[in-house]
TITOR-963626 format. One record per residue (C-alpha): residue in three letters; x, y, z. Coordinates in steps of 0.05 Angstrom, whole numbers. Example, Ala and Ser with C-alpha at 12.3 -4.5 7.8 and 13.67 -1.06 7.14 Angstrom:
// TITOR-963626
<numi residuo="ALA" px="246" py="-90" pz="156"/>
<numi residuo="SER" px="273" py="-21" pz="143"/>
// end
This chain:
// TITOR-963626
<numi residuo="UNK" px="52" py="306" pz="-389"/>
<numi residuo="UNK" px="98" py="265" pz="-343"/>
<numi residuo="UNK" px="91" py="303" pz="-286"/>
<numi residuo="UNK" px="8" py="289" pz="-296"/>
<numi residuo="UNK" px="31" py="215" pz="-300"/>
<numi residuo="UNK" px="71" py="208" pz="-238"/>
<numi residuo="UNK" px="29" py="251" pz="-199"/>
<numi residuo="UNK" px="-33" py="186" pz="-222"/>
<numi residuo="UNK" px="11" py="131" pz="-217"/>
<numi residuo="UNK" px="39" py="152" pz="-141"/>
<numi residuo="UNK" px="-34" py="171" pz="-121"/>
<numi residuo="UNK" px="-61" py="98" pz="-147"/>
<numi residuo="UNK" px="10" py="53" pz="-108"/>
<numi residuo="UNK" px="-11" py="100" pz="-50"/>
<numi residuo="UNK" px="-78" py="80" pz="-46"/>
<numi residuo="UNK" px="-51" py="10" pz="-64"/>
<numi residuo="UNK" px="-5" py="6" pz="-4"/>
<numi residuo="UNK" px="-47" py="31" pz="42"/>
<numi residuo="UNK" px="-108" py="-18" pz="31"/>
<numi residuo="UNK" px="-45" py="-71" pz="32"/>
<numi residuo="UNK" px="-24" py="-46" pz="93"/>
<numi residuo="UNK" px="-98" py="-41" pz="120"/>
<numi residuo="UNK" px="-130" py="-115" pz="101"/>
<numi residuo="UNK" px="-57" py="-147" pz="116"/>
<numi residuo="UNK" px="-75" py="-193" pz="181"/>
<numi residuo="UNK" px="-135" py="-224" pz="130"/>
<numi residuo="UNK" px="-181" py="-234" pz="188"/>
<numi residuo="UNK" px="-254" py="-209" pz="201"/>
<numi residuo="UNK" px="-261" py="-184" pz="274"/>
<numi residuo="UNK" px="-222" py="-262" pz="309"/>
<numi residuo="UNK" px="-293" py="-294" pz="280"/>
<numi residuo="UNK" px="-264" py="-331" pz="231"/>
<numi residuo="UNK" px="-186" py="-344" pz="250"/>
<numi residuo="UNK" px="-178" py="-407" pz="209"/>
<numi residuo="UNK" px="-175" py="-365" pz="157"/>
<numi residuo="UNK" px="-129" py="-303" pz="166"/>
<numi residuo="UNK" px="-52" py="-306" pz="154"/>
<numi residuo="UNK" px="1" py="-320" pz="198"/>
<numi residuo="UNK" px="56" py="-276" pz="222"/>
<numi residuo="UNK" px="108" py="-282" pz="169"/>
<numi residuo="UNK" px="57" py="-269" pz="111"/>
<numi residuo="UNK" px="23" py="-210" pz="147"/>
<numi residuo="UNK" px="91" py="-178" pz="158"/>
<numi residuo="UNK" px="110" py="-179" pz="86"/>
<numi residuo="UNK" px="39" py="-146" pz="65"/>
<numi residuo="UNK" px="59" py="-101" pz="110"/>
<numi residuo="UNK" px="123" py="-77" pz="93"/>
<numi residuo="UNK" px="103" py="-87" pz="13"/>
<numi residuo="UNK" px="48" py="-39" pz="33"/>
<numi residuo="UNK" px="88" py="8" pz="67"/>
<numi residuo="UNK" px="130" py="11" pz="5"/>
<numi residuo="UNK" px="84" py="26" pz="-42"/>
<numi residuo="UNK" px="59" py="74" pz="5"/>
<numi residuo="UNK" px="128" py="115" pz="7"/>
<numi residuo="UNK" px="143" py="99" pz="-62"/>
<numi residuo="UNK" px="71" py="130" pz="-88"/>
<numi residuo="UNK" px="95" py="190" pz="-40"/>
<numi residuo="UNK" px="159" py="209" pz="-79"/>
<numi residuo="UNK" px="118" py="201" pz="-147"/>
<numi residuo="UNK" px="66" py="248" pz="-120"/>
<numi residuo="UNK" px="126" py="292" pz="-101"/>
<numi residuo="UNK" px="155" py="283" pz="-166"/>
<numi residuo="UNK" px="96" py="306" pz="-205"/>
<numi residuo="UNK" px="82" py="365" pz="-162"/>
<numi residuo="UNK" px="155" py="395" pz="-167"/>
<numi residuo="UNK" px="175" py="451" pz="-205"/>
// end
C-alpha cells in the first residue's frame, strides 16, 4: 500500500515541478513584459521546481523498489 502511495505522490510533485519549472519566467511570448517576474523570483520557481522534480524522482524510485 505505501509503495502505491509514493509511487502517486512522486508522480503528482513531478508533474508539479516540472510545470513550476516550465511557466517560471511568467511571461507570454515578450508581449506582455509588464507582467512577468523578475530575476530573483524566476530563479526561485526554478530551483523549487527542480526540487520537486528530483524529490517526486526518489518517491517514484521508492515505490518501484523491491
Amino acid at each position: 500500500m505505501f509503495r502505491k502511495i509514493a509511487t502517486g505522490f512522486g508522480a503528482l510533485a513531478f508533474f508539479v515541478g516540472l510545470m513550476m519549472v516550465a511557466g517560471s519566467a511568467g511571461d507570454c511570448d515578450g508581449k506582455c513584459m509588464e507582467q512577468a517576474n523578475d530575476m530573483a523570483t524566476m530563479l526561485i520557481l526554478c530551483a523549487t521546481g527542480v526540487v520537486f522534480m528530483l524529490s517526486g524522482g526518489f518517491f517514484m524510485m521508492v515505490g518501484n523498489s523491491e
